[in-house]
N, C-alpha and C positions, 0 to 999 in steps of 0.2 A: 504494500500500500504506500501512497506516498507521503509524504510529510503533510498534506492540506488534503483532506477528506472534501472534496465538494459535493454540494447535494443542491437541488434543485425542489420546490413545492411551491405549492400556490399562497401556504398563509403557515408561515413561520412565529409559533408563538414561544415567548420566552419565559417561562416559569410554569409548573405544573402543579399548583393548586390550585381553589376553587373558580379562580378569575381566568387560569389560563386553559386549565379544561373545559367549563362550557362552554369557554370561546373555540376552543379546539373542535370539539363535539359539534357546536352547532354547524360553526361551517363545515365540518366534514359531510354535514349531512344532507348540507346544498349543493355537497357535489365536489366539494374542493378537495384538494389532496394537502396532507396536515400533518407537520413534523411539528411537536412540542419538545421542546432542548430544554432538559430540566439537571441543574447543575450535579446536582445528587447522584449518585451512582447506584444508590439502593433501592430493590425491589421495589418498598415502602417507604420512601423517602421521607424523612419529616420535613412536616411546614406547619404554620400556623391551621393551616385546612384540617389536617390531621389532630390536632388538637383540640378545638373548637369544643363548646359546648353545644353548639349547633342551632342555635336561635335565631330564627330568620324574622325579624323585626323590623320597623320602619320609624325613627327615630322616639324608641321607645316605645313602640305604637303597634298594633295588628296590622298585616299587610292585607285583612280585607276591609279597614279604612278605606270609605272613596279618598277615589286619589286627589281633589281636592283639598278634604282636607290633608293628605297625610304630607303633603304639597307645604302646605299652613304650619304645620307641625315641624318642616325640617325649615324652613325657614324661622321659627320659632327659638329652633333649638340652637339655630346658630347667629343669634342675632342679624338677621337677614342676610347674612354676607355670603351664602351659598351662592354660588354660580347658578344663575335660572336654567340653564339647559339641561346642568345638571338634575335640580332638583324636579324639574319637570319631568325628566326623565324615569329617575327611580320609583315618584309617584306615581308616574303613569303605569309604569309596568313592574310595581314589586309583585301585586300578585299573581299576574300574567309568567313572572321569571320561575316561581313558585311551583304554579302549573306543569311548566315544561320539567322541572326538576322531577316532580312525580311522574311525568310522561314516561321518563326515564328508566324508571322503577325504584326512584326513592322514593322511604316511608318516614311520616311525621306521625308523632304525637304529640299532646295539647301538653303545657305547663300550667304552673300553678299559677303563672300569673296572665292578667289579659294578652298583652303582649306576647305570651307563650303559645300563640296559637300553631305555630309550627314550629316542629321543633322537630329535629333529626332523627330517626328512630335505627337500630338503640340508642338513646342518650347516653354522651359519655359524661359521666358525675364524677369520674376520680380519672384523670388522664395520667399522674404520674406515673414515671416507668414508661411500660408498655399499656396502661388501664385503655388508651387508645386504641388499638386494636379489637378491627372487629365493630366498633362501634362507628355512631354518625359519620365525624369528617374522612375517618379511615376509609367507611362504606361508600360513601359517598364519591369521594376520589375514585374507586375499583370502579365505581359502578360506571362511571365515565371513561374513564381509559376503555373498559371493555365496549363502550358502543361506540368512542374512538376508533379504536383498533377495527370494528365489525366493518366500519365505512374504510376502512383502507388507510385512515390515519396512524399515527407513532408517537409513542412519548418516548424518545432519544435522552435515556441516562445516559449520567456524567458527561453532559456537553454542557462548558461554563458559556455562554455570552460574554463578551468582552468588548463587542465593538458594530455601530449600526453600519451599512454600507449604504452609503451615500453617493449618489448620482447628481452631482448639482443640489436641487432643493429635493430631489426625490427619493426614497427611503426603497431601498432595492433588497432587503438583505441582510443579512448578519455574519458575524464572524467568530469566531473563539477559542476556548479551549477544551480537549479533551480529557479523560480521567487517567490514558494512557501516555499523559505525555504531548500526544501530537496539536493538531490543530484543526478546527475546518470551517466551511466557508459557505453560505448559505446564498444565493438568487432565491430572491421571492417578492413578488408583486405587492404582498402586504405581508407587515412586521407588527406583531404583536406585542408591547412589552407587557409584562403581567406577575414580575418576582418577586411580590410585594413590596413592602415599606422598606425603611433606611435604619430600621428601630436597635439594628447593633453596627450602626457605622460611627467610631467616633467622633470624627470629623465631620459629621452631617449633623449628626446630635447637638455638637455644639454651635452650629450655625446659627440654632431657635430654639433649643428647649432646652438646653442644660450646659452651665460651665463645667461641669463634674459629670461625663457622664460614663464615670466608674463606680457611681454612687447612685446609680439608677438600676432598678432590678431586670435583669430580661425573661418575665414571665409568659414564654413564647419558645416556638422553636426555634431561635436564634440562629434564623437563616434568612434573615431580612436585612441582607447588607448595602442596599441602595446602587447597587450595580445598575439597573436599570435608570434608574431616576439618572446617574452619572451619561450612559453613554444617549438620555434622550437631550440632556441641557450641550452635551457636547455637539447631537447633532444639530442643533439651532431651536430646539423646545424651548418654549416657555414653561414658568412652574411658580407654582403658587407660593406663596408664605409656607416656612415649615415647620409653623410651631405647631403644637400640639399632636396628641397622641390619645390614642385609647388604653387605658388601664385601668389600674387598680389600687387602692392603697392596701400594702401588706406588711405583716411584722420584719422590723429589719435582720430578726435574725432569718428571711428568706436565702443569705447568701452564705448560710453558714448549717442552715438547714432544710434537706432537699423535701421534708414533709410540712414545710411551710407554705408551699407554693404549687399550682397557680393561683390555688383557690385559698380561706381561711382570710378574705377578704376583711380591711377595718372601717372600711368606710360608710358603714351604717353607725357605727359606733362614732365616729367622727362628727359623723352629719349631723347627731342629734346632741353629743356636747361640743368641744372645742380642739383645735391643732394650733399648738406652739410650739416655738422654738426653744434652743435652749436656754433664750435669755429670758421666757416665758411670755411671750410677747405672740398674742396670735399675729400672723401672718393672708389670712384669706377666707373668703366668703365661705364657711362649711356649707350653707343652705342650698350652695348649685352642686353637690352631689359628690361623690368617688372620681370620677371620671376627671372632673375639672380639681378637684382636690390636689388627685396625685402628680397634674402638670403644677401646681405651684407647690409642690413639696419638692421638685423634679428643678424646677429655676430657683429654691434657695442657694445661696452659696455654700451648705453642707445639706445637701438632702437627705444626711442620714443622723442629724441632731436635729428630726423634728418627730413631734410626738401626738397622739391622738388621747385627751383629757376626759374621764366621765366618771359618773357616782354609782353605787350600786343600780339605780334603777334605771338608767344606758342600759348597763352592763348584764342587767335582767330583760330587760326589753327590747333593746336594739342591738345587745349581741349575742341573741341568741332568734334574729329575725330569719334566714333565710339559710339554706344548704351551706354556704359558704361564712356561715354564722364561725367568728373566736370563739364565744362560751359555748363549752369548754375546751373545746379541740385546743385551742391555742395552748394554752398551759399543759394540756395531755400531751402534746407535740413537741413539747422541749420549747416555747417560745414562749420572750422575757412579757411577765404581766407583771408591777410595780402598784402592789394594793397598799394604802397607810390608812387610819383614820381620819389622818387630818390632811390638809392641802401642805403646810410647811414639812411633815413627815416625810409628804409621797415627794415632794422636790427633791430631799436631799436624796434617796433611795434612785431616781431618776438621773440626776446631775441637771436639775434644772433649778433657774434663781426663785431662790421663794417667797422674798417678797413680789417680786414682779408675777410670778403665776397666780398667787393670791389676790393680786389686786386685777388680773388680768380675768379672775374668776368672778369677784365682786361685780364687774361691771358689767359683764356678761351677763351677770344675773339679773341686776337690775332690771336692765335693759331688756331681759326676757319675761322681768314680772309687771313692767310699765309695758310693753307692747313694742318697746323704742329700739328693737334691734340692729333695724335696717338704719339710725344713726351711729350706731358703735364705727368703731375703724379698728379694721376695714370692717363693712357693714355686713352684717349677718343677713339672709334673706330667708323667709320662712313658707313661701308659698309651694316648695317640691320635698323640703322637710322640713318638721317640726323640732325647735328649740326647746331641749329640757334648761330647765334648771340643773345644775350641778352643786348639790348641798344633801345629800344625803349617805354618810358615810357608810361602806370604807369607800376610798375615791381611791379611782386607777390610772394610772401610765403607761401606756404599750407603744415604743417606741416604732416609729415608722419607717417605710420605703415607698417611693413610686415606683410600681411595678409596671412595666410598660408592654404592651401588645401588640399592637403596631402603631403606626405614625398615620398622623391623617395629613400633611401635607405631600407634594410631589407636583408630576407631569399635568400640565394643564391640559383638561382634553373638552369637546364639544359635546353635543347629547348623541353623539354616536360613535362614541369615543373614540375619536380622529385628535391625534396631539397637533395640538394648535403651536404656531410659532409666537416669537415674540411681538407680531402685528396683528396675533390673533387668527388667525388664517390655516387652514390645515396643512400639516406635511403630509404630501401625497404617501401614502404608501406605509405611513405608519400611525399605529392605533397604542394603546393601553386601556390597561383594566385596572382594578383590583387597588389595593394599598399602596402600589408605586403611583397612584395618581393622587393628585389634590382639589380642591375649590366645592367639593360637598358637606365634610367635614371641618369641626373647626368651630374659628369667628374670632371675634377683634380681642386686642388685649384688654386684658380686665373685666371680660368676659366669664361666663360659664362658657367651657368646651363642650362646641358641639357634636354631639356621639350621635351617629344615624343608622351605623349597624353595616359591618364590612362585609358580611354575608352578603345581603340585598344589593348593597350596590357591588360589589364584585358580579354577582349574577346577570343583572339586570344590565349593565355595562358589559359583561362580557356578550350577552347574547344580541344586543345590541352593535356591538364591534363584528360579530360573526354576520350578521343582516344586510349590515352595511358594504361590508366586503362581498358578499354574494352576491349583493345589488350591483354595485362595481364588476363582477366578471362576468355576469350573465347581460351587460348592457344596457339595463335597466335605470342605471344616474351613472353621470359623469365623472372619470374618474380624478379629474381637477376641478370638481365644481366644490365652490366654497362654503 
């Protein structure tokens, strides 16, 4: 063989989880012939797909919301600043994406909560190890490959991307490396990127979400190194803001113990007392949730001297609310819980200042018995959760991490996920999907981060990116129409 493997397909996608297999699948199944270069060399490759809990939501919301509103909802959720084509998009066809996903032969069952109305079947509840296997994102993935594969398509292990081939303005192709060593060389009419976010590159990380980001947990298959987001800004893509991410707030001994994570989440515990630092000094709105929490515990300048504050009846009430409930798994788990009777006890026990978390708990409290929270600084908000009081002993310290999952900024693409250049205008010839993209996700600083669910728009974008490309070969639209 020779030193550069060339290969030749109609729709060259890069990454092989949820975003780049239905895009694979679908167009395979209009006809096209469909090499997916997935870096990983394993059978079962881990990715975030694989892991998944499997919740196909829409920001927060059932995906049989009309799409109106769910339209209303993700502009809600991110202070308007989603991209409309975007958001038009995933509400137009989350349940539609859903649909085809069952076409498939995937099976959902309902959750506990509204928003659970679909949800992967088997659900995976404990992913660490191997608990993945066998279940949702695992299933899900096989089940794709295999109608992949039926139509003539390939998912090509251990081929890395490394590089788009570029024609001028026009996106031809790809390039990279093998697991052997060699290299090879891709012709293809349309280029997918799809290999999720950037969420363990550290030089991306610190662009917008973190100066430290060795002190940011990777509760993820840490295989989201921004390789794609790299070679689409190189080929002249535009790209969105990159801050923010989706995650989680989790005990900081996640990085020192492996049954800490993914799940054993603190963020309901958080939500309903207080997070300070350790000069005890809150730091950020607890009321806009986990999600937005753990990006400002993630931009302190030590995101892992910050801690999550509550009293016995948190600690009975809101952490013990959902599966991924601390009481008591935490403390059964070998993870640090710092109980005293009093506030001046629990600081020294913590290494936090005790005058300042005392007076940082006083006004807190006030502030929660007067009604007056949303003036505190920074201001408390209580309309998505409810503000206890913190005065009923013993009172707890469980020192925290942002645990991150993937990144919601990236490749700026259109509502048919065509990456747009920096005039805005599509690069012929190349699309993305999935986590490697931006402008759904998100919103301004000072913000709640807005979460709309990576499932839904991975799907709906992918199959969307597959449509469009099949409209393109079969002559149906123009293949430099803007």
């Amino acid at each position: 063989m020779s030193d550069i493997e060339n290969l030749r397909c109609d729709v060259a996608v890069i990454g092989g989880g949820i975003a780049g297999m239905v895009t694979a699948t679908r167009a395979a199944q209009g006809g096209a012939h469909v090499l997916v270069f997935e870096r990983s060399p394993e059978d079962r490759y881990l990715c975030n797909s694989r892991l998944t809990a499997g919740i196909f939501h829409c920001a927060l919301n059932s995906v049989t919301t009309p799409p109106t509103d769910l339209e209303r909802y993700i502009y809600d959720a991110t202070s308007g600043t989603a991209e409309p084509a975007q958001a038009n998009a995933v509400a137009s066809d989350a349940l539609s994406a859903v649909r085809w996903l069952q076409a498939q032969g995937l099976r959902f069952v309902r959750g506990a909560q509204g928003y659970h109305d679909f949800t992967l079947a088997p659900p995976t509840l404990n992913p660490q190890n191997r608990g993945w296997e066998g279940r949702g994102g695992d299933v899900l993935l096989r089940t794709l490959e295999a109608a992949l594969t039926k139509t003539g398509g390939r998912v090509m292990r251990g081929m890395c991307a490394t590089k788009l081939r570029m024609d001028g303005a026009l996106c031809v192709g790809v390039e990279g490396d093998n697991a052997t060593g060699g290299k090879f060389s891709v012709v293809a009419p349309a280029t997918v990127v799809a290999d999720g976010g950037f969420q363990t590159s550290p030089s991306l990380l610190s662009e917008a979400i973190t100066t430290a980001p060795d002190k940011i947990f990777q509760r993820n298959a840490r295989t989201g190194l921004g390789h794609g987001l790299r070679m689409a800004r190189e080929a002249g893509a535009a790209v969105t803001a990159l801050r923010g991410f989706y995650g989680h707030i989790l005990s900081a001994d996640a990085f020192s113990n492996e049954k800490l994570w993914p799940h054993l989440w603190l963020d309901f515990v958080a939500a309903a007392g207080i997070l300070v630092d350790r000069s005890g000094q809150r730091f950020t709105d607890e009321g806009h949730g986990g999600v937005s929490m753990a990006n400002a515990i993630a931009a302190q300048a030590d995101p892992l001297g910050t801690f999550a504050i509550a009293d016995q009846k948190i600690w009975e009430e809101r952490g013990t609310f959902n599966m991924q409930a601390p009481n008591p798994r935490l403390r059964e788990d070998g993870g640090t819980v710092h109980m005293a009777d009093s506030l001046g006890a629990l600081a020294k026990l913590a290494g936090i200042n005790a005058q300042a978390l005392q007076e940082s708990v006083a006004r807190y409290n006030e502030a929660v018995s007067s009604g007056r929270s949303e003036a505190l600084s920074p201001p408390r908000s209580t309309s998505k959760f409810e503000a206890y009081r913190i005065d009923q002993a013993p009172f707890y310290a469980l020192p925290a991490c942002a645990g991150v999952t993937y990144t919601m900024g990236g490749i700026l693409i259109d509502g048919q996920a065509r990456v747009l250049d920096k005039d805005r205008q599509p690069i012929v010839g190349l699309y993305a999907a999935g986590a490697t993209t931006g402008g759904l996700e998100g919103g301004p600083v000072g913000s709640a981060v807005g979460y709309i669910g990576g499932l839904i728009k991975s799907s709906v974008m992918g199959l969307r990116a597959a449509d469009d490309i099949n409209k393109v070969r079969s002559g149906m639209i123009d293949r430099v129409a803007p």
